[in-house]
C-alpha positions as CSV (number, residue, x, y, z in Angstrom):
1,X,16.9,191.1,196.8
2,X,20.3,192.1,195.1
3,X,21.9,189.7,196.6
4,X,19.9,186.8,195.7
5,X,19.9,187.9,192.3
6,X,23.7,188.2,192.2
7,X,23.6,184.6,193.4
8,X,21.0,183.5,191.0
9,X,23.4,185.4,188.5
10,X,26.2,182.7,189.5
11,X,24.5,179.7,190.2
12,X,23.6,180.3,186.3
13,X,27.0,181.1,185.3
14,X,28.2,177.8,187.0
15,X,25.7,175.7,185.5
16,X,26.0,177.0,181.5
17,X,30.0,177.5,181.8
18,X,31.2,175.1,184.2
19,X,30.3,172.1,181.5
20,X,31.7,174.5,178.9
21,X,35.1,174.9,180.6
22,X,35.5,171.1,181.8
23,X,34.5,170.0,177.9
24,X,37.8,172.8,176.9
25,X,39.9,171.1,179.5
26,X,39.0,167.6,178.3
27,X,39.1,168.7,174.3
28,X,43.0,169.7,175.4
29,X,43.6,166.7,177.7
30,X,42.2,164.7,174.3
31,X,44.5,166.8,172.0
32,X,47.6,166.2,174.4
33,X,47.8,162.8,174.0
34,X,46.3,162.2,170.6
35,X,49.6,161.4,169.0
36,X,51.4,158.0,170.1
37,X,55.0,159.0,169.3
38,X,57.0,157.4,167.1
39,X,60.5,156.2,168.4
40,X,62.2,154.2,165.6
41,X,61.3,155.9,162.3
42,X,61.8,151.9,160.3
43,X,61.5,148.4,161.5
44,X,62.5,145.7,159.4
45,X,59.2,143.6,158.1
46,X,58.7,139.9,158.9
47,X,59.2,137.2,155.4
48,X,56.5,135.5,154.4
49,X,53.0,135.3,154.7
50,X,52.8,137.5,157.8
51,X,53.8,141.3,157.3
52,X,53.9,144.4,159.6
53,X,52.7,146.2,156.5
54,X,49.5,148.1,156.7
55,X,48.6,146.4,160.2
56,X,48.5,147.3,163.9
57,X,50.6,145.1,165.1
58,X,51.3,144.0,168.4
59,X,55.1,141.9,168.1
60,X,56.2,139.7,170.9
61,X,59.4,137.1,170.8
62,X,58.8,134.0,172.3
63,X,62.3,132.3,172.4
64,X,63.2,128.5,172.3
65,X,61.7,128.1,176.2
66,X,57.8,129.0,174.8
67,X,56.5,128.0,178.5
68,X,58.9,131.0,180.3
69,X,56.4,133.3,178.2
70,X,53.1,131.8,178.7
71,X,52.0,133.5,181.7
72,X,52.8,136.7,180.1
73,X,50.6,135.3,176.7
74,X,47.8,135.2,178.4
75,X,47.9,138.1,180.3
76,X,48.1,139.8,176.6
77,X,45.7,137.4,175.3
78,X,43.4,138.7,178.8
79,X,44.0,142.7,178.7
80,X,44.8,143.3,175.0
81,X,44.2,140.5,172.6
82,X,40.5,139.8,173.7
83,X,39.4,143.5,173.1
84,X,40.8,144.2,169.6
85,X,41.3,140.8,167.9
86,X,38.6,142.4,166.3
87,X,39.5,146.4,165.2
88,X,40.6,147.4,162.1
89,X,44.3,146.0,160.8
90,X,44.7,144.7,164.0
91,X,47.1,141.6,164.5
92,X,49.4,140.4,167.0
93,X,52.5,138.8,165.6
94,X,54.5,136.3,168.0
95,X,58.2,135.6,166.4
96,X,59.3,131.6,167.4
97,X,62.7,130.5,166.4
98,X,62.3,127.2,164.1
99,X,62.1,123.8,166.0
100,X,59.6,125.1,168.0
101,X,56.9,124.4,165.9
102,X,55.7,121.7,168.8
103,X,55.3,124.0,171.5
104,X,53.9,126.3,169.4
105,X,51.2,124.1,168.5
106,X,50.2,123.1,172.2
107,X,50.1,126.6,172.9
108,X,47.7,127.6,170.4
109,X,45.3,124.3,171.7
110,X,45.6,126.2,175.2
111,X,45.2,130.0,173.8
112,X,41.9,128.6,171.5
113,X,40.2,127.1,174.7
114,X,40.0,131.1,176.1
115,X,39.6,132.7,173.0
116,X,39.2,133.1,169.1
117,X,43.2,132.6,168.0
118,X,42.6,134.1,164.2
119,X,44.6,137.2,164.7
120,X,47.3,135.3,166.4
121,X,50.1,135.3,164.1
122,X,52.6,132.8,164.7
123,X,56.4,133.0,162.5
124,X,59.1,130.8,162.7
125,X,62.5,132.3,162.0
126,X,66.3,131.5,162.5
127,X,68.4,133.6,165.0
128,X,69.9,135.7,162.6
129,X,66.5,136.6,161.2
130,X,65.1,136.8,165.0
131,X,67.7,139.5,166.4
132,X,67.7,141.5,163.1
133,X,64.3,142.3,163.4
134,X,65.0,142.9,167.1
135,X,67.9,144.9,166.7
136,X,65.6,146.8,164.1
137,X,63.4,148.2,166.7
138,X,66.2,150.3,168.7
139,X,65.0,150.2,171.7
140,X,67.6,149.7,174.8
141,X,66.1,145.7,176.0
142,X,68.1,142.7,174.6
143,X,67.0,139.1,173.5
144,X,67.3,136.8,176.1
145,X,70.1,133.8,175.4
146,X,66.4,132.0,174.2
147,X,65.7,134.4,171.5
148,X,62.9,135.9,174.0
149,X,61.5,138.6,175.7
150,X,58.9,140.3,178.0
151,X,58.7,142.9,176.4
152,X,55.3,143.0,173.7
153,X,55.8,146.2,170.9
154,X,53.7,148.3,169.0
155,X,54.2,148.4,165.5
156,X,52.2,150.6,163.3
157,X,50.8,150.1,159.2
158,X,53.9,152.5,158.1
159,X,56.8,149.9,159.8
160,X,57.3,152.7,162.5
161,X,57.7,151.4,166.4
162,X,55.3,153.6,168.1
163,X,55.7,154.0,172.5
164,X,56.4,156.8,174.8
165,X,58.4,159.8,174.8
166,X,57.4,161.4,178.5
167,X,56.9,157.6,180.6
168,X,57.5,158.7,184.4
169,X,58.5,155.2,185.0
170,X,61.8,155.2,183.0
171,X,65.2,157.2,183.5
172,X,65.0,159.2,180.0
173,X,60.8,159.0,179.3
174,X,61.2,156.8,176.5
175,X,59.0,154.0,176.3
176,X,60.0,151.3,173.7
177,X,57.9,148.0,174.8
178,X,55.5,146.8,177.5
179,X,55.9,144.0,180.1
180,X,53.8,141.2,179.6
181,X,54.5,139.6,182.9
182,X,53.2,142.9,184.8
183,X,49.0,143.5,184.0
184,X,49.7,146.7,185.2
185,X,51.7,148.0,182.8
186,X,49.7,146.0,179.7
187,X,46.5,147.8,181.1
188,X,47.7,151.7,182.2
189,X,50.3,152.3,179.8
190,X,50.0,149.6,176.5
191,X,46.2,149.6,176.7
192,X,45.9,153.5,176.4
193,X,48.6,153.8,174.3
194,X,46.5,151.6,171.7
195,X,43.6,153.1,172.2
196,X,45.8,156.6,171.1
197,X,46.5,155.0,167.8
198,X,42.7,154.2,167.2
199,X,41.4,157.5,168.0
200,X,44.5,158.7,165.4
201,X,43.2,156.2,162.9
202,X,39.3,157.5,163.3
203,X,40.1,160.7,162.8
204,X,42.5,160.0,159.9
205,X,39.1,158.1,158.2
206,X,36.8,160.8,158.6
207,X,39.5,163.3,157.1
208,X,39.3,161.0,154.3
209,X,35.8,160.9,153.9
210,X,35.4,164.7,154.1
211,X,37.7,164.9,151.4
212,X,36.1,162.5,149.1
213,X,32.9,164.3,149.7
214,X,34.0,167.2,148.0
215,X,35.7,166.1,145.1
């Protein structure tokens, strides 16, 4: 009889703590990786229309060659575009050098036949514009001799270029930008690393809305 009361005793245990510990463990995992570090402190803005400026933005440089990207387009357009086109201050910003405006357009014919293009924001800029903006971000990729990359950024509302700090996949953890040829690495790393920024910006709302309670 003891004994089976002793069991009783942790069967009980298990069921009303075990949940208990594993929502602790999960509350911490949450609170780990809550923060998306920041890794260059200020980017410089885009002229014109288009702005970084109070947007999520997700920054890609298409070069003179817009076709030697394509694959990697739609691969964004597939894992990232497509699922927060619509969330709040989200926009993805794809720099063009000028004289491309052609291939730009044919692109956005084939980009609109898979999905809604309004938060694609297209700029055309010289080279010297092109690689200052680049060179802004800090990060240890280059332009290509197009004025390209594969490499897609994160850019938050404050100008700040937002990645990794502790990435096991590079030498020194730092994690400036994400390959758009590799799905992989748009839907392990740039995918979660987005989602990070949301759950920041939630939580950063409903502070808000505490405070204006009380007042």
């Amino acid at each position: 009889m003891k004994k089976n009361k002793i069991k009783k005793g942790l069967v009980l245990s298990v069921l009303f703590l075990g949940p208990l510990i594993f929502y602790i463990f999960l509350s911490l995992g949450i609170y780990h990786h809550a923060n998306l570090p920041i890794l260059t402190k200020k980017v410089e803005d885009v002229k014109g229309e288009v702005t970084f400026k109070k947007h999520f933005s997700i920054v890609s440089f298409l070069g003179t060659d817009i076709d030697k990207n394509k694959g990697g387009l739609f691969n964004l357009n597939e894992v990232i575009y497509k699922r927060y086109h619509k969330s709040l201050y989200f926009q993805s910003v794809l720099i063009a050098p000028k004289g491309t405006e052609t291939q730009v357009e044919s692109l956005k014919k084939k980009l609109s036949s898979y999905s809604n293009i309004e938060n694609w924001k297209f700029v055309f800029l010289d080279e010297n514009e092109i690689k200052a903006i680049f060179k802004s971000f800090d990060s240890p990729y280059s332009l290509n001799d197009q004025l390209g990359s594969e490499y897609v950024f994160i850019v938050d509302r404050e100008l700040r270029l937002r990645g990794r700090k502790d990435d096991e996949d590079t030498d020194n953890g730092r994690l400036y930008g994400y390959d758009m040829n590799s799905v992989s690495d748009l839907k392990n790393k740039m995918k979660k690393d987005i989602e990070i920024i949301y759950y920041q910006l939630k939580k950063s709302l409903e502070k808000e809305k505490r405070f204006k309670r009380k007042i």
